[in-house]
mmJSON file of the N, C-alpha and C atoms, coordinates in Angstrom:
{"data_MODEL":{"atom_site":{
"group_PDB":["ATOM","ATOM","ATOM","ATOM","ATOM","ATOM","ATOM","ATOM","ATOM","ATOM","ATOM","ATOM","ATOM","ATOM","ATOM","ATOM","ATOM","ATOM","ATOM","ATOM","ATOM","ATOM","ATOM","ATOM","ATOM","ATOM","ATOM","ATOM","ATOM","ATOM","ATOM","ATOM","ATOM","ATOM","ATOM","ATOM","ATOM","ATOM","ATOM","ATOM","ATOM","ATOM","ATOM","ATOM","ATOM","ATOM","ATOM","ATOM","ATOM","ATOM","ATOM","ATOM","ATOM","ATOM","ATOM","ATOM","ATOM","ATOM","ATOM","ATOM","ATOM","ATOM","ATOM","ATOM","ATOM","ATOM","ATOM","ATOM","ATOM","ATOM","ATOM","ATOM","ATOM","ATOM","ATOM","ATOM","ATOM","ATOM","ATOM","ATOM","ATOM","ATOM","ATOM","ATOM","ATOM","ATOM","ATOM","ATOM","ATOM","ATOM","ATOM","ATOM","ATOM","ATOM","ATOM","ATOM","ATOM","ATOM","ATOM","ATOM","ATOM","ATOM","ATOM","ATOM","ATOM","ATOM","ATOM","ATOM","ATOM","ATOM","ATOM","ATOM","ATOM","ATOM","ATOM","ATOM","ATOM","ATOM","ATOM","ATOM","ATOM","ATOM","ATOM","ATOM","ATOM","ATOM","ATOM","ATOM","ATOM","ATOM","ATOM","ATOM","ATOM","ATOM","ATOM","ATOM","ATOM","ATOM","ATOM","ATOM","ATOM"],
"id":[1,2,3,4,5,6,7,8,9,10,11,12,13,14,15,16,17,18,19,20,21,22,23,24,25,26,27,28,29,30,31,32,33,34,35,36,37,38,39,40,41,42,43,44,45,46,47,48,49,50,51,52,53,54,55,56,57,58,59,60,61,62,63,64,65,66,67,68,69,70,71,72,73,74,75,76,77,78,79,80,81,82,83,84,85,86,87,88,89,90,91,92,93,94,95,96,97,98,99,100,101,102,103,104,105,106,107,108,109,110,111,112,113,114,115,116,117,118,119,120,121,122,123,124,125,126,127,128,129,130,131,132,133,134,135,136,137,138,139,140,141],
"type_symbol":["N","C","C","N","C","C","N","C","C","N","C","C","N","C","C","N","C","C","N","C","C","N","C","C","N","C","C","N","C","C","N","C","C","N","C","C","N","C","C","N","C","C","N","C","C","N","C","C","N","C","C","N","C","C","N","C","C","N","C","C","N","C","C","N","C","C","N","C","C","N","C","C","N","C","C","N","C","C","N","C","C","N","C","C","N","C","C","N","C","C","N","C","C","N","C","C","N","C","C","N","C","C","N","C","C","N","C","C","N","C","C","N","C","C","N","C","C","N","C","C","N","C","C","N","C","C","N","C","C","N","C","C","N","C","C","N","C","C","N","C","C"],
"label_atom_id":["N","CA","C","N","CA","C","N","CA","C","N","CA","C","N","CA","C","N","CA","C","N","CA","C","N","CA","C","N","CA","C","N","CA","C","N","CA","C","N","CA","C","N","CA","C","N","CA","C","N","CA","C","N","CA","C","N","CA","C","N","CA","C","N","CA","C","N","CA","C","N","CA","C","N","CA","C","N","CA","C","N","CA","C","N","CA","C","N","CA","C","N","CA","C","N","CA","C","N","CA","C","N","CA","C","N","CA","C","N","CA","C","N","CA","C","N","CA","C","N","CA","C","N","CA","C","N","CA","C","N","CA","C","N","CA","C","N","CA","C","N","CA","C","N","CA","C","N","CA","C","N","CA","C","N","CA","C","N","CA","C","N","CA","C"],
"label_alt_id":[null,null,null,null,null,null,null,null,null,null,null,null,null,null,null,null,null,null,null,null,null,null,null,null,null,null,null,null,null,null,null,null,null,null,null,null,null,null,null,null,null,null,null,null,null,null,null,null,null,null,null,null,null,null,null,null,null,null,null,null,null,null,null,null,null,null,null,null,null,null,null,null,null,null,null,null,null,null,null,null,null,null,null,null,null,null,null,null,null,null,null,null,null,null,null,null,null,null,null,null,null,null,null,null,null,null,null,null,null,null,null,null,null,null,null,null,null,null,null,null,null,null,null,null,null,null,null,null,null,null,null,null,null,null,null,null,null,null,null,null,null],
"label_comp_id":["UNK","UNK","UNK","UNK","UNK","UNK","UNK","UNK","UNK","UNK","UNK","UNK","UNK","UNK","UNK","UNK","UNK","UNK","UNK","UNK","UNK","UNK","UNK","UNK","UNK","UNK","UNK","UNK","UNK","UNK","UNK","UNK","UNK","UNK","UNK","UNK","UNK","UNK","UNK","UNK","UNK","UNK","UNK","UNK","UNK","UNK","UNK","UNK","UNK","UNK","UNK","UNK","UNK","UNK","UNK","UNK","UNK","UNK","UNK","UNK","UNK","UNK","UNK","UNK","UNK","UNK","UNK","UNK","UNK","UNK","UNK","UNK","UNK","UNK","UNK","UNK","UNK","UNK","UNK","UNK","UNK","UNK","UNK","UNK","UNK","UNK","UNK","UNK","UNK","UNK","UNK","UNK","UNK","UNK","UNK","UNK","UNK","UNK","UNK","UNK","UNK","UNK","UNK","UNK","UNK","UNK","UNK","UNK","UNK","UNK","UNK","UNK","UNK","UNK","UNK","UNK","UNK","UNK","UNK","UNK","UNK","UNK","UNK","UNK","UNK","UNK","UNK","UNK","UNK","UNK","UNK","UNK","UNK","UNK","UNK","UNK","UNK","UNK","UNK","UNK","UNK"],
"label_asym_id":["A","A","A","A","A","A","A","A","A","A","A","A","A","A","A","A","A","A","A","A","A","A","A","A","A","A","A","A","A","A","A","A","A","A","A","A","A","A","A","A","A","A","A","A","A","A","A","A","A","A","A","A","A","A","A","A","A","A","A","A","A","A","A","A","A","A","A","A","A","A","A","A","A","A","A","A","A","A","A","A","A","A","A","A","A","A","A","A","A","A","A","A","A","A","A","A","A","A","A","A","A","A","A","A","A","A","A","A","A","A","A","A","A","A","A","A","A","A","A","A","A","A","A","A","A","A","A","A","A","A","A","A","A","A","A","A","A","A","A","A","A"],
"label_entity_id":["1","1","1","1","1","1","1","1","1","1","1","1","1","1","1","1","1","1","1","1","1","1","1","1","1","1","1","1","1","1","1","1","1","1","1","1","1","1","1","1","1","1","1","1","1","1","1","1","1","1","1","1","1","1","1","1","1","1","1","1","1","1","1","1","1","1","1","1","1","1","1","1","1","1","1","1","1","1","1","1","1","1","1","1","1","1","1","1","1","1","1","1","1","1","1","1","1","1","1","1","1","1","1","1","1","1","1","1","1","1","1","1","1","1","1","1","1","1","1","1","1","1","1","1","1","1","1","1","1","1","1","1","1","1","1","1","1","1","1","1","1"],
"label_seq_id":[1,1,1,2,2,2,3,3,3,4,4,4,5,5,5,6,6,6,7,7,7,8,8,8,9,9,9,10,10,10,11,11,11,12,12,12,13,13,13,14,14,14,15,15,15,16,16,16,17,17,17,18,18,18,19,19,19,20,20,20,21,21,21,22,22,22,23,23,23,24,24,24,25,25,25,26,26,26,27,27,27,28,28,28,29,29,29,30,30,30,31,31,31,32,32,32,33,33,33,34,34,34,35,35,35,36,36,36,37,37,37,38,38,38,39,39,39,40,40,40,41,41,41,42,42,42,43,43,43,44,44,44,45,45,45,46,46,46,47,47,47],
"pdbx_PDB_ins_code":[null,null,null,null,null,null,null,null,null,null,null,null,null,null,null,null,null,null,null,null,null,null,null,null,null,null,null,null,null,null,null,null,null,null,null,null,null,null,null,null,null,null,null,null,null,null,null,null,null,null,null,null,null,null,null,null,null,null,null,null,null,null,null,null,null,null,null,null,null,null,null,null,null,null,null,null,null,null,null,null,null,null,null,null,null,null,null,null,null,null,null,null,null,null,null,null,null,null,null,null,null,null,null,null,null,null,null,null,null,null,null,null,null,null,null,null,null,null,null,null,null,null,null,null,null,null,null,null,null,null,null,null,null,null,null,null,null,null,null,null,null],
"Cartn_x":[59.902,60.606,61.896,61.851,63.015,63.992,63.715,64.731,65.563,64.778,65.243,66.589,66.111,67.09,67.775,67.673,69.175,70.249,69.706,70.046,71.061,70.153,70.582,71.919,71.399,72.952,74.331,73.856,74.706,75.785,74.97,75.428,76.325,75.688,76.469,77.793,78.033,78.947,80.279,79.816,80.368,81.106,80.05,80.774,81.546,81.226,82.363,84.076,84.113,85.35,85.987,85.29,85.517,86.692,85.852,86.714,87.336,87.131,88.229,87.452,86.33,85.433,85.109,84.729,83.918,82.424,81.67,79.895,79.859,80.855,80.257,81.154,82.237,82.38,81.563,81.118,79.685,78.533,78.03,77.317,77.951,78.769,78.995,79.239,79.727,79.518,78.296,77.395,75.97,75.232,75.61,75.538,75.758,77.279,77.523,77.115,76.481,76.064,75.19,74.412,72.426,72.498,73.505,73.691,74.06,74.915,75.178,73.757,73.296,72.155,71.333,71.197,70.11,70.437,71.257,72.116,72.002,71.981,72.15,70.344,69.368,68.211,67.497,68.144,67.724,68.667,69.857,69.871,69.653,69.028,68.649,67.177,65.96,65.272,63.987,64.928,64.687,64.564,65.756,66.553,66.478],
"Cartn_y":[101.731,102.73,103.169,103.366,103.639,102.933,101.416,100.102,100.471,101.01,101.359,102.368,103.424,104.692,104.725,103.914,103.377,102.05,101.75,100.148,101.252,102.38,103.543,104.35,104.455,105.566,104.736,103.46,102.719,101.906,101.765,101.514,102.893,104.16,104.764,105.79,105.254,105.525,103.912,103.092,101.941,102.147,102.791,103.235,104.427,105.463,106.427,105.92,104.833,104.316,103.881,103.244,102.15,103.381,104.061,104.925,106.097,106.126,107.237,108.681,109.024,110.293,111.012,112.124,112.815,112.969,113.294,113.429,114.458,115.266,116.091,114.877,114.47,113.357,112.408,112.161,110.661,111.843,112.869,113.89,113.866,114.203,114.159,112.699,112.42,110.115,110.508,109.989,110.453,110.866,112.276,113.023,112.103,112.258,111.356,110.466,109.234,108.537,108.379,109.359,109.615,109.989,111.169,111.454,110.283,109.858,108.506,107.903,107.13,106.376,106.963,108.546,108.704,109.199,109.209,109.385,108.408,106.949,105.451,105.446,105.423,105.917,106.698,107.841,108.641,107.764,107.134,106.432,105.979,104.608,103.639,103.303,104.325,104.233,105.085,106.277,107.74,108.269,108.087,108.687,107.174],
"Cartn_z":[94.114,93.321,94.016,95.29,95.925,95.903,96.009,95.559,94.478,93.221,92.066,91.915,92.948,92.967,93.604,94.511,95.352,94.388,93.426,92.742,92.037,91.319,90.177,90.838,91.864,92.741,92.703,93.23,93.783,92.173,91.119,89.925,89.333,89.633,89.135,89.691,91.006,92.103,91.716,90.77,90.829,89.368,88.666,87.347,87.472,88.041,88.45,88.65,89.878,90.402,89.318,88.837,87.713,86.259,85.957,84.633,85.259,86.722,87.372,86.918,86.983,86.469,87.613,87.036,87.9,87.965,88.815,88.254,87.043,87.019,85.421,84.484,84.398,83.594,83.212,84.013,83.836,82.991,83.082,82.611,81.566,80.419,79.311,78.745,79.668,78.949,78.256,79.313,79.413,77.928,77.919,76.771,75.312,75.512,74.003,73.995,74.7,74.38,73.85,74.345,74.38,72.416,72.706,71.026,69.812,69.986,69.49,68.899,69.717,70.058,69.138,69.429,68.519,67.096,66.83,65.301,64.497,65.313,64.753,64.53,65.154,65.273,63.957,63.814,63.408,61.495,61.792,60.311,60.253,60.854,60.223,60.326,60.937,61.38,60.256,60.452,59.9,58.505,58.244,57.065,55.827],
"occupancy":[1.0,1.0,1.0,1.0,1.0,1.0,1.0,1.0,1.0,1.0,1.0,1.0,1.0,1.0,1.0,1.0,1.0,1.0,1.0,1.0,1.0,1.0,1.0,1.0,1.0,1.0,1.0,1.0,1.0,1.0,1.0,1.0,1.0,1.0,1.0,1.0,1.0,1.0,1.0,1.0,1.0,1.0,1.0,1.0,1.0,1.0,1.0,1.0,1.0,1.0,1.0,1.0,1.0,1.0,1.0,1.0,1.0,1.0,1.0,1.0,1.0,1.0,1.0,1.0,1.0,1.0,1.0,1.0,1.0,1.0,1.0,1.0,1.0,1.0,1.0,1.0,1.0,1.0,1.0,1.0,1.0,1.0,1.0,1.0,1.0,1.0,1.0,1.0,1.0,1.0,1.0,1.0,1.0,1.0,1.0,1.0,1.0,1.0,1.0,1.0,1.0,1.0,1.0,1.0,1.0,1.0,1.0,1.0,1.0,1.0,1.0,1.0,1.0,1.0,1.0,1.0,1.0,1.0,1.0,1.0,1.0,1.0,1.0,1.0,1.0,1.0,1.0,1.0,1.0,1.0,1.0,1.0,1.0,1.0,1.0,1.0,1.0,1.0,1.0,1.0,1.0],
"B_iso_or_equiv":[0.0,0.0,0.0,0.0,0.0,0.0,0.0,0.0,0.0,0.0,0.0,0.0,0.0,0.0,0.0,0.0,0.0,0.0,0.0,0.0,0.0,0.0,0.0,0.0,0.0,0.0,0.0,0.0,0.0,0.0,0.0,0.0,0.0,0.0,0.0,0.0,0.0,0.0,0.0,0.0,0.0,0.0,0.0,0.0,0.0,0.0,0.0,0.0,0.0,0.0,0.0,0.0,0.0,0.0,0.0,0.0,0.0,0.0,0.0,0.0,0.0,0.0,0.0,0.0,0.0,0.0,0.0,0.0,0.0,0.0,0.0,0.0,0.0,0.0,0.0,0.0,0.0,0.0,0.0,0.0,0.0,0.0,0.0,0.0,0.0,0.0,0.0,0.0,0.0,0.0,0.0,0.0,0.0,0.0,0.0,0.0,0.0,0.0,0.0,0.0,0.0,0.0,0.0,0.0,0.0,0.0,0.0,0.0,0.0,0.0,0.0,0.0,0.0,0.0,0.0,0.0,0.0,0.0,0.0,0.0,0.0,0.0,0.0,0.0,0.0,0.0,0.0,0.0,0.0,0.0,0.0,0.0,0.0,0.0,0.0,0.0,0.0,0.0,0.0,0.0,0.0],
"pdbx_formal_charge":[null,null,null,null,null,null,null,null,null,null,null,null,null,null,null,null,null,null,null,null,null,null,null,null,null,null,null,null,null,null,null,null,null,null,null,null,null,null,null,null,null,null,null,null,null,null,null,null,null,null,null,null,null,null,null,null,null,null,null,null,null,null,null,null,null,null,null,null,null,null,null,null,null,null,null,null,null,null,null,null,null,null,null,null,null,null,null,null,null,null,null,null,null,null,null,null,null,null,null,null,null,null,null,null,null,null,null,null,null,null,null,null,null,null,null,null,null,null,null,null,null,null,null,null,null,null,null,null,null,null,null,null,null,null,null,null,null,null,null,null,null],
"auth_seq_id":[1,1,1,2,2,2,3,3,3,4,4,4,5,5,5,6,6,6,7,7,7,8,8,8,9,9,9,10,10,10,11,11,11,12,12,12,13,13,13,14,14,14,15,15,15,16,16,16,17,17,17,18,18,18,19,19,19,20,20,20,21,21,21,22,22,22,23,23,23,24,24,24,25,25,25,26,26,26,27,27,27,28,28,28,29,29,29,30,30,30,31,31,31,32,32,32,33,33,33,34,34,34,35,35,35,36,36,36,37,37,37,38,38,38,39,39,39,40,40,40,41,41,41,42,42,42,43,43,43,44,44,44,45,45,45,46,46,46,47,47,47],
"auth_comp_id":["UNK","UNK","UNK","UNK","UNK","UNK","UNK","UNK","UNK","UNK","UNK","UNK","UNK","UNK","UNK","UNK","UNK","UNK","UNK","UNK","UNK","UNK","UNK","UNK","UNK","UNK","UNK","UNK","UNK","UNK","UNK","UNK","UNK","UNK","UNK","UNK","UNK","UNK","UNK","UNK","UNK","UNK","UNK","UNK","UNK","UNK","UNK","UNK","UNK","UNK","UNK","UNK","UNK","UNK","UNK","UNK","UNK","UNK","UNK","UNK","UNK","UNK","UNK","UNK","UNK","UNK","UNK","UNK","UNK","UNK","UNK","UNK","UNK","UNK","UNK","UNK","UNK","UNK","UNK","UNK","UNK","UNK","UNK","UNK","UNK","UNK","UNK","UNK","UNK","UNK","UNK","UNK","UNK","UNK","UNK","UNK","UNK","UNK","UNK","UNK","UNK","UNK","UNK","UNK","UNK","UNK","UNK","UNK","UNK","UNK","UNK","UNK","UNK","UNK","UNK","UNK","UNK","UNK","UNK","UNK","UNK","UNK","UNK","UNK","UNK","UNK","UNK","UNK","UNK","UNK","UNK","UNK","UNK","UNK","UNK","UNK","UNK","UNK","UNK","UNK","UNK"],
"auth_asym_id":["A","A","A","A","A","A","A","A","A","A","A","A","A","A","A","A","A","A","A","A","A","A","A","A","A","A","A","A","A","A","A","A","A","A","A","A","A","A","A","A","A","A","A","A","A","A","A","A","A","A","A","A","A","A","A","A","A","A","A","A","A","A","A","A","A","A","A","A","A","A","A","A","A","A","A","A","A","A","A","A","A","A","A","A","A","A","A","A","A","A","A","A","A","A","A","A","A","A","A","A","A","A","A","A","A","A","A","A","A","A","A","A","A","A","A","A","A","A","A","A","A","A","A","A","A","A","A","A","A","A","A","A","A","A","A","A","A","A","A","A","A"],
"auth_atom_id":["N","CA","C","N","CA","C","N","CA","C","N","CA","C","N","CA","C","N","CA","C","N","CA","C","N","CA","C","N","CA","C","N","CA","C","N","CA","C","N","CA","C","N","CA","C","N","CA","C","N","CA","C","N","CA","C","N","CA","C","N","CA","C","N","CA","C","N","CA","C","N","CA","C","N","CA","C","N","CA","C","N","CA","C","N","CA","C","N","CA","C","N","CA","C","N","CA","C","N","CA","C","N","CA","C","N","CA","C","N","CA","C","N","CA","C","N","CA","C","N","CA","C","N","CA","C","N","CA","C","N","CA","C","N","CA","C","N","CA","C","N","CA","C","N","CA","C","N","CA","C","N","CA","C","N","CA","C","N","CA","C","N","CA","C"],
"pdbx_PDB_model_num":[1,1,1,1,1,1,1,1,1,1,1,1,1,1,1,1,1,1,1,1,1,1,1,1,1,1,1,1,1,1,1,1,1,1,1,1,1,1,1,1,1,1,1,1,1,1,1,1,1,1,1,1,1,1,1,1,1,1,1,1,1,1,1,1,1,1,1,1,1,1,1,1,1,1,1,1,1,1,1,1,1,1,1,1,1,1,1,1,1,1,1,1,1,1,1,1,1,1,1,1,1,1,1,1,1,1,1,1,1,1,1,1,1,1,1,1,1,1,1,1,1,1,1,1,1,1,1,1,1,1,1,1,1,1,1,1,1,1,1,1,1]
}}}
């Protein structure tokens, strides 16, 4: 498991550099995405 959360840190210290963010930046990515996702979910799944 620890393999994992170091694989996880290290991916998302790589995506940081990458779009020039901050950790609350990556926190609202994050966000909208999650929302997104479940909107598409929630139409075509759901509704």
């Amino acid at each position: 498991m620890s393999n994992f959360v170091a694989w996880h840190k290290k991916y998302i210290k790589w995506w940081k550099k990458k779009l020039n963010v901050s950790d609350y930046g990556i926190l609202w990515i994050s966000f909208i995405k999650g929302l997104i996702i479940g909107l598409l979910i929630y139409h075509f799944f759901i509704n």
